[in-house]
C-alpha positions in Angstrom: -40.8 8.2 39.0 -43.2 7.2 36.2 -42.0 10.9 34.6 -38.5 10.6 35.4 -38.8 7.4 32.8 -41.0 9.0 30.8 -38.3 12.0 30.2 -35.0 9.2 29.6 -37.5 7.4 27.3 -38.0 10.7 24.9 -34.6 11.4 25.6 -33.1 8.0 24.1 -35.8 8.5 21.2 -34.6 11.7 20.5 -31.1 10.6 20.1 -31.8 7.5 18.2 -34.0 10.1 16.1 -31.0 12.3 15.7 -28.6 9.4 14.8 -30.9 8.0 12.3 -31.1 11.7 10.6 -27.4 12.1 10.8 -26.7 8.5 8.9 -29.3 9.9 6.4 -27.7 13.3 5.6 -24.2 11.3 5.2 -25.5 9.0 2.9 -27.1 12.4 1.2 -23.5 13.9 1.1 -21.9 10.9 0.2 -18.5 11.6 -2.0 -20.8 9.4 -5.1 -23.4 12.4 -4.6 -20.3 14.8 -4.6 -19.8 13.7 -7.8 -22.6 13.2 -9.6 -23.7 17.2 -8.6 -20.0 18.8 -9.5 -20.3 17.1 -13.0 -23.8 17.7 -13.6 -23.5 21.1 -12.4 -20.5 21.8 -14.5 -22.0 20.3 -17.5 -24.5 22.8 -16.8 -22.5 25.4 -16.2 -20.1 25.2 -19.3 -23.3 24.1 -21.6 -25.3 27.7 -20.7 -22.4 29.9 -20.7 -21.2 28.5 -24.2 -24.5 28.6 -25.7 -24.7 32.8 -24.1 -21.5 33.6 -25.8 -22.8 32.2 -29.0 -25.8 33.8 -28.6 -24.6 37.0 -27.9 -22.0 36.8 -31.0 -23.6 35.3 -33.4 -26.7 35.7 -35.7 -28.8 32.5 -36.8 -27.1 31.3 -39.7 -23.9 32.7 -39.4 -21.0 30.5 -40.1 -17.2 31.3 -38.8 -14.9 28.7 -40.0 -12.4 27.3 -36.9 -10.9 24.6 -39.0 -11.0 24.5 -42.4 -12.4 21.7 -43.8 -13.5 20.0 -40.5 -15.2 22.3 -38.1 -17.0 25.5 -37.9 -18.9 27.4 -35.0 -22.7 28.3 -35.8 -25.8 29.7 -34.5 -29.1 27.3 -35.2 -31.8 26.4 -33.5 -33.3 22.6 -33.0 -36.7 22.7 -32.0 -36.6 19.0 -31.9 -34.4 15.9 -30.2 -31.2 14.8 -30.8 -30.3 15.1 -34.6 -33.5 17.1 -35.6 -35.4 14.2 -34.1 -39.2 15.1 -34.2 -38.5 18.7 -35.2 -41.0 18.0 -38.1 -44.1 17.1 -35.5 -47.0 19.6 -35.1 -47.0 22.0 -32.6 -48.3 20.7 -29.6 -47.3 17.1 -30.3 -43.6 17.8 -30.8 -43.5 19.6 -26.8 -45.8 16.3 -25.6 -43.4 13.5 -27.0 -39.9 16.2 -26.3 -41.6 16.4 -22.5 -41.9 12.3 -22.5 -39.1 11.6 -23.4 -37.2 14.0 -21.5 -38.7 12.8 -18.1 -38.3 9.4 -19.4 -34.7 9.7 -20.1 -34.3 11.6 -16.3 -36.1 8.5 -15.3 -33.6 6.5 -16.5 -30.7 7.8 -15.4 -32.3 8.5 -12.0 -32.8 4.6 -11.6 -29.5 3.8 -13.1 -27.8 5.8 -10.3 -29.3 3.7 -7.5 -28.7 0.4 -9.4 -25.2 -1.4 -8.2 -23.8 -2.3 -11.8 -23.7 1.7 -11.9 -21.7 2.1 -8.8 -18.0 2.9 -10.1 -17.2 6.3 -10.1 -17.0 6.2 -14.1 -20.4 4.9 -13.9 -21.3 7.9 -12.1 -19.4 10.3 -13.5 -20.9 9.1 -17.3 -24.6 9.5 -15.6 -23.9 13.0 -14.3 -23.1 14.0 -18.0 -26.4 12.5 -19.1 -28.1 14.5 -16.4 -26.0 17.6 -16.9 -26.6 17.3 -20.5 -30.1 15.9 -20.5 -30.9 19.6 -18.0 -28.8 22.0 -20.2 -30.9 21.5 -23.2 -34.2 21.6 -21.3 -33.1 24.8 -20.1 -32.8 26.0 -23.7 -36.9 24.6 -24.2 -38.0 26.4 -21.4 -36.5 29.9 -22.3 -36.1 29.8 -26.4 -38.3 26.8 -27.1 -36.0 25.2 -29.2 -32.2 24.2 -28.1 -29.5 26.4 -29.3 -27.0 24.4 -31.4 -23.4 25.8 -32.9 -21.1 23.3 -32.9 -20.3 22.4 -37.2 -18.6 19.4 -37.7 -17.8 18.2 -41.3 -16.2 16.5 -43.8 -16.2 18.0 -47.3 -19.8 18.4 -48.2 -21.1 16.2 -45.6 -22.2 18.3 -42.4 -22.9 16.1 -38.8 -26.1 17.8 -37.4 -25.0 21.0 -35.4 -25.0 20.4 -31.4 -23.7 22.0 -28.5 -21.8 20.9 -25.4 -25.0 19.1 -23.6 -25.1 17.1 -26.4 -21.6 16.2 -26.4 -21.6 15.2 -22.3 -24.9 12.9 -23.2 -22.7 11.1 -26.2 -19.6 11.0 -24.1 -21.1 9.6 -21.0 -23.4 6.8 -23.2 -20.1 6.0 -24.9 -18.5 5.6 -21.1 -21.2 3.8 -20.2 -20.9 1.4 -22.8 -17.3 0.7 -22.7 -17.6 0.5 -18.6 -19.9 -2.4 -19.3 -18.0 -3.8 -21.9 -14.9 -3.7 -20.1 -17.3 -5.6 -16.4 -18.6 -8.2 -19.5 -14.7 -8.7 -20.3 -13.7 -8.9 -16.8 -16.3 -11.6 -16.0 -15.7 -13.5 -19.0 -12.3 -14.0 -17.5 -12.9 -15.1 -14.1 
């Protein structure tokens, strides 16, 4: 008797087991999770094959005019942040503080997907670009050491820093970001 109870105990275990798993790998696949890996993973995707056609049609300096007086397509290489940030630190220091503040900002974003302000799908959607962004020009670090920039935008004589589509899905989704929670401070206001 004792092992007949003994065998529905394990039994009811395992299936409480089981259940608990199963809530876990729903939660793991939510349709929020969905999202936040197809943008990321597109962002990604569309950053590394952009910056391979470049590479492989371009030489480093080479300048090919799209639209005159406002935007070219270039081949340069930032072996800093954002803008040329740090690109003028020693060797050895400049990978240290890039490898910071890289896992910082993953940090970040990691965190801000688990917080509820960041719930909304725009929310999400804006942090996947970070992410996506944020991985795409790691990616570059790791295999050139420096982050492969070709996008010219300018004005007359006056040239915006080269960058490349991670950089454009990191200003994009800050710029979401900011206008999602200018747009909850406006709501709130309100009520």
């Amino acid at each position: 008797m004792d092992s007949h109870l003994d065998n529905r105990n394990s039994a009811h275990r395992e299936d409480v087991i089981g259940k608990q798993c199963s809530i876990r790998v729903c939660k793991l696949f939510s349709p929020r999770i969905a999202l936040v890996c197809l943008v990321a993973l597109g962002v990604i995707l569309l950053d590394q094959v952009s910056k391979r056609a470049v590479l492989t049609n371009f030489y480093p300096g080479e300048v090919r005019q799209v639209i005159g007086g406002v935007f070219n397509l270039t081949l340069s290489f930032n072996p800093g942040a954002a803008f040329g940030l740090w690109s003028k630190l020693g060797e050895g220091w400049r990978e240290l503080v890039l490898g910071g503040t890289t896992l910082l900002a993953l940090g970040v974003v990691g965190y801000l997907l688990t917080r509820p302000n960041y719930r909304s799908y725009r929310a999400q959607a804006a942090l996947a670009g970070i992410l996506g962004g944020a991985i795409g020009n790691v990616i570059d670090r790791l295999k050139y050491g420096a982050v492969v920039d070709f996008l010219d935008l300018y004005l007359g004589s006056y040239h915006w820093p080269a960058f490349n589509v991670a950089d454009s899905a990191i200003c994009i989704g800050v710029g979401v970001l900011l206008l999602v929670g200018v747009g909850e401070e406006r709501l709130n206001l309100l009520t």
